[in-house]
MIKOLPA-859824 format. One line per 2 residues: number of its first residue (from 0); for each residue y, z, x of N, C-alpha, C. Coordinates in Angstrom, 2 decimals. Last residue first. Layout:
<rs>
NUM> Y,Z,X,Y,Z,X,Y,Z,X | ...
</rs>
This chain:
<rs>
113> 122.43,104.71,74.90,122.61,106.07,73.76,124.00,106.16,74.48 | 120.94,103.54,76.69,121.71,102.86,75.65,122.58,103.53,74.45
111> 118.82,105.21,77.15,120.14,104.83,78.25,121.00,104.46,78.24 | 116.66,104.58,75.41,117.44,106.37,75.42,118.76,105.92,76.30
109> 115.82,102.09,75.68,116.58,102.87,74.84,117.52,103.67,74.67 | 114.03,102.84,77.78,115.76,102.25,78.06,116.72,101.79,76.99
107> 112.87,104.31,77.53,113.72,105.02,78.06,114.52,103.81,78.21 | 111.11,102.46,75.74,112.18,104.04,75.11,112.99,104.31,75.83
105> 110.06,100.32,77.24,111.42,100.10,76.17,112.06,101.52,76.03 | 108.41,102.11,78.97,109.73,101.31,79.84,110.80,101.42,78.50
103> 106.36,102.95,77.07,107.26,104.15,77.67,108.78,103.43,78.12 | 105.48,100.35,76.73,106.13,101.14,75.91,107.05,102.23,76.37
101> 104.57,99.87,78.90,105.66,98.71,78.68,106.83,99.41,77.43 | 102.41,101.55,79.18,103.44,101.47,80.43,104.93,100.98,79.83
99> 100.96,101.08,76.88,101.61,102.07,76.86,103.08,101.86,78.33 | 100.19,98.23,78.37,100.97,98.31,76.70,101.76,99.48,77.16
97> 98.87,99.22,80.53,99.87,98.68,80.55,100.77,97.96,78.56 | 96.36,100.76,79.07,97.65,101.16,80.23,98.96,100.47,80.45
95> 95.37,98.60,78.14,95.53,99.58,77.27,97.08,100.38,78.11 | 94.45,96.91,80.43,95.18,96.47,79.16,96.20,97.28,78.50
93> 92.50,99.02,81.26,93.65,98.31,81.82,95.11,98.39,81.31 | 91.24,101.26,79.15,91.51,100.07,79.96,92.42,99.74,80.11
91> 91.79,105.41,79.62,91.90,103.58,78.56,91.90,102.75,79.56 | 91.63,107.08,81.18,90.67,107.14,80.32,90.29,105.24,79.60
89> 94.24,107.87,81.86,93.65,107.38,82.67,92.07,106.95,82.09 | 95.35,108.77,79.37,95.89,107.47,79.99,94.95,106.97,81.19
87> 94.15,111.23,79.63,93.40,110.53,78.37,94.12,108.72,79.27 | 95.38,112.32,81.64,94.03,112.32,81.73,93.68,111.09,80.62
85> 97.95,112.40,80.38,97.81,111.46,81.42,96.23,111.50,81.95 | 97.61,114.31,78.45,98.12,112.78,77.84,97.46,112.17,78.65
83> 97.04,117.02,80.08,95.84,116.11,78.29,96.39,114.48,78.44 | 99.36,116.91,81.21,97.88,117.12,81.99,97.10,116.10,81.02
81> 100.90,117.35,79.06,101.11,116.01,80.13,100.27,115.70,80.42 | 99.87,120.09,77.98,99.90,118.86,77.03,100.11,117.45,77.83
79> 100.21,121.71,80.29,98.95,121.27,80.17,99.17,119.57,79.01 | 103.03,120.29,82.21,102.66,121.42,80.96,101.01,120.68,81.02
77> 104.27,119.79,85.41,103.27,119.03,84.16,103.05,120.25,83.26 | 105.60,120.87,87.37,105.97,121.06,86.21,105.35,120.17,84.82
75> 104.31,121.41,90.00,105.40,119.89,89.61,106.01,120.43,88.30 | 102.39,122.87,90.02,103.30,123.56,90.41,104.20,121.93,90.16
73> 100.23,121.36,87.90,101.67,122.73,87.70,102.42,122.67,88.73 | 99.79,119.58,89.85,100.29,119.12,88.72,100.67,120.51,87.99
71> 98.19,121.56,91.77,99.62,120.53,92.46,100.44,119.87,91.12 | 96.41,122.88,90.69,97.42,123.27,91.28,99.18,122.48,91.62
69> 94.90,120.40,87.84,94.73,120.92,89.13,96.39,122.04,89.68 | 92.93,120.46,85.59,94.21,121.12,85.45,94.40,121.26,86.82
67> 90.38,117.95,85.58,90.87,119.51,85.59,92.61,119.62,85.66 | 90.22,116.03,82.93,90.37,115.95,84.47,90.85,116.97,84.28
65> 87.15,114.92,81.22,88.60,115.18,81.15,88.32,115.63,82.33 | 84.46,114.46,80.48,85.54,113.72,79.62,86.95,114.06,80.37
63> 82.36,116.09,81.51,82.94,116.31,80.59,83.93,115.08,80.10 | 81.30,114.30,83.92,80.97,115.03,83.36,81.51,115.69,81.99
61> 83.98,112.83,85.03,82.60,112.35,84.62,81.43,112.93,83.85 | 85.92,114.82,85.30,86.28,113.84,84.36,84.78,112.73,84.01
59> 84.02,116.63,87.14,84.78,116.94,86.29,85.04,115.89,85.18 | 84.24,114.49,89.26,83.06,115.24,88.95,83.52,115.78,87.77
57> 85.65,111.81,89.73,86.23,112.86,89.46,85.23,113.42,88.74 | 84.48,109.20,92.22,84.50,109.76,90.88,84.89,111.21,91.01
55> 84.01,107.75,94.08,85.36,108.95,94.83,85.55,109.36,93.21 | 81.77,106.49,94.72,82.91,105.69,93.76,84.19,106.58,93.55
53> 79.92,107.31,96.10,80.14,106.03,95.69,81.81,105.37,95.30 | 79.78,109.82,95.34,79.71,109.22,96.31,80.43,108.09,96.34
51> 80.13,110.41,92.38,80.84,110.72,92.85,81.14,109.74,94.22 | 77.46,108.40,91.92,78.35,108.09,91.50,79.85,108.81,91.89
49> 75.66,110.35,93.37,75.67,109.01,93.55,77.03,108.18,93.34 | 76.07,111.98,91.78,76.48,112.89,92.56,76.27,111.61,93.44
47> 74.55,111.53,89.03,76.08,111.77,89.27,76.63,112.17,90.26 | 72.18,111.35,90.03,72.71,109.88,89.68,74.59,110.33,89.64
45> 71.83,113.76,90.80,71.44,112.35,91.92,72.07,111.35,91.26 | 71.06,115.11,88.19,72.46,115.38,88.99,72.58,113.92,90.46
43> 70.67,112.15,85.94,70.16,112.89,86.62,71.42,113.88,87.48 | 72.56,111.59,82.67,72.21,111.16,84.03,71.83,112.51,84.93
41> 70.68,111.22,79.35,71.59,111.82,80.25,71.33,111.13,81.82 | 69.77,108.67,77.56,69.67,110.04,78.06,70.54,109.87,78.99
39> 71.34,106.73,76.42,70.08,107.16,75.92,69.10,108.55,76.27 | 73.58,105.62,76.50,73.36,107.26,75.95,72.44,107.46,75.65
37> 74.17,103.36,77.39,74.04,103.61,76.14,73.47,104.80,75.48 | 74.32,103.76,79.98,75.59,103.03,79.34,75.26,103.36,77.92
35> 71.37,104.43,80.50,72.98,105.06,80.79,73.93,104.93,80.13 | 70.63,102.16,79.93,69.99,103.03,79.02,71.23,104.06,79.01
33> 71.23,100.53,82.01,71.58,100.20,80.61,71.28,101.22,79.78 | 69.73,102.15,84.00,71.18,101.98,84.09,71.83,101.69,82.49
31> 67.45,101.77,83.47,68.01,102.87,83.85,69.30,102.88,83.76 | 67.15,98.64,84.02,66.82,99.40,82.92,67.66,100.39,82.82
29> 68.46,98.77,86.97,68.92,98.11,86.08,68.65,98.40,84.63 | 67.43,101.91,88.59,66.82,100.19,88.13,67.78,99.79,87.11
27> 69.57,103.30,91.06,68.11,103.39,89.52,68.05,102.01,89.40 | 71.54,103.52,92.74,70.12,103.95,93.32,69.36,104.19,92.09
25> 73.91,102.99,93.24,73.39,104.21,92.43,71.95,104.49,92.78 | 73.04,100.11,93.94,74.68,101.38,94.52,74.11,102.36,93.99
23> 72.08,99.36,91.69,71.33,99.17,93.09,72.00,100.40,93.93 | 73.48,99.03,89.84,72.28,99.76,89.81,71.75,100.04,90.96
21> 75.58,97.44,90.41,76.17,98.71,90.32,74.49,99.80,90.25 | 73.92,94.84,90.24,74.57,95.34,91.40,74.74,96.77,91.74
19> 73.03,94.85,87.71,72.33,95.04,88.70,72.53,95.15,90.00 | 75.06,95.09,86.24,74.69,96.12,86.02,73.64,96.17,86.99
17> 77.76,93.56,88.04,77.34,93.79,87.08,76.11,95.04,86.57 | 80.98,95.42,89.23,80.21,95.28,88.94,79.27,94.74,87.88
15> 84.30,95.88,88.75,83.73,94.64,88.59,82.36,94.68,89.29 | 84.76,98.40,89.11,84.64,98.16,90.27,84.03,96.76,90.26
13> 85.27,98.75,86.25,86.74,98.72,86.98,86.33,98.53,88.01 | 82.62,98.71,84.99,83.20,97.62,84.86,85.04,97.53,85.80
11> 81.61,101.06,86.42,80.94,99.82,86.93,82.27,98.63,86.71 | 83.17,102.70,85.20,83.71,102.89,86.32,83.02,101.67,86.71
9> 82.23,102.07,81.82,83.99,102.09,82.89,84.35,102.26,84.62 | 80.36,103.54,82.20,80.21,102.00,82.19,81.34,101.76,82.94
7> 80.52,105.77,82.55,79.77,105.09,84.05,80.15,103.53,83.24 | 81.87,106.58,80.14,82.55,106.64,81.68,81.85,105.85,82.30
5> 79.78,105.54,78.25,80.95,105.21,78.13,81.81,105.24,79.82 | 78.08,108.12,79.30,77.14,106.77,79.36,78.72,105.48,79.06
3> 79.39,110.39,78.13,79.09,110.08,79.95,78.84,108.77,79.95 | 81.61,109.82,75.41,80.49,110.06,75.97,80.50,109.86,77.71
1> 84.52,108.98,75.38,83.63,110.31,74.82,82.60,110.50,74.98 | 87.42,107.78,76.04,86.01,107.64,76.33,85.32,108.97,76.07
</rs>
């Protein structure tokens, strides 16, 4: 997901909102909202700080695209490149997640078969 107006959609459509529901929660008009989704301009700091509220959004991954590098995922031993993958994994639909899930499952049980 590469734009802001892309994330808010994603977070309406993973809290199965429609756009006049999720408009209302946020506190803009349904217009406002679609315009959002479609990058027509930017969101106010109130509208992202609505949406943190709301929705326990990752200020960071809403704003830029990506999820900080936090303490607790080094000190585990995530390399930044894990950090990048599993941010971007959290990024794709559902769907999308569970392919990759099913994928990762076959390799390693591949690799077990070795």
């Amino acid at each position: 997901m590469s734009t802001i107006g892309e994330r808010i959609r994603s977070i309406r459509k993973l809290h199965k909102y429609n756009q006049t529901e999720f408009a209302v929660i946020i506190g803009v008009s349904q217009g406002t909202l679609s315009e959002l989704e479609q990058d027509k301009y930017k969101p106010s700091l109130d509208i992202i700080m609505a949406l943190h509220d709301q929705f326990k959004t990752d200020l960071y991954w809403l704003v830029y695209g990506l999820n900080q590098v936090s303490d607790v995922s080094v000190s585990k031993g995530l390399g930044d490149s894990e950090v990048r993958l599993i941010s971007e994994y959290r990024n794709l639909k559902p769907s999308d997640q569970d392919e990759i899930r099913d994928f990762i499952k076959l390799k390693i049980h591949r690799y077990h078969l070795k």
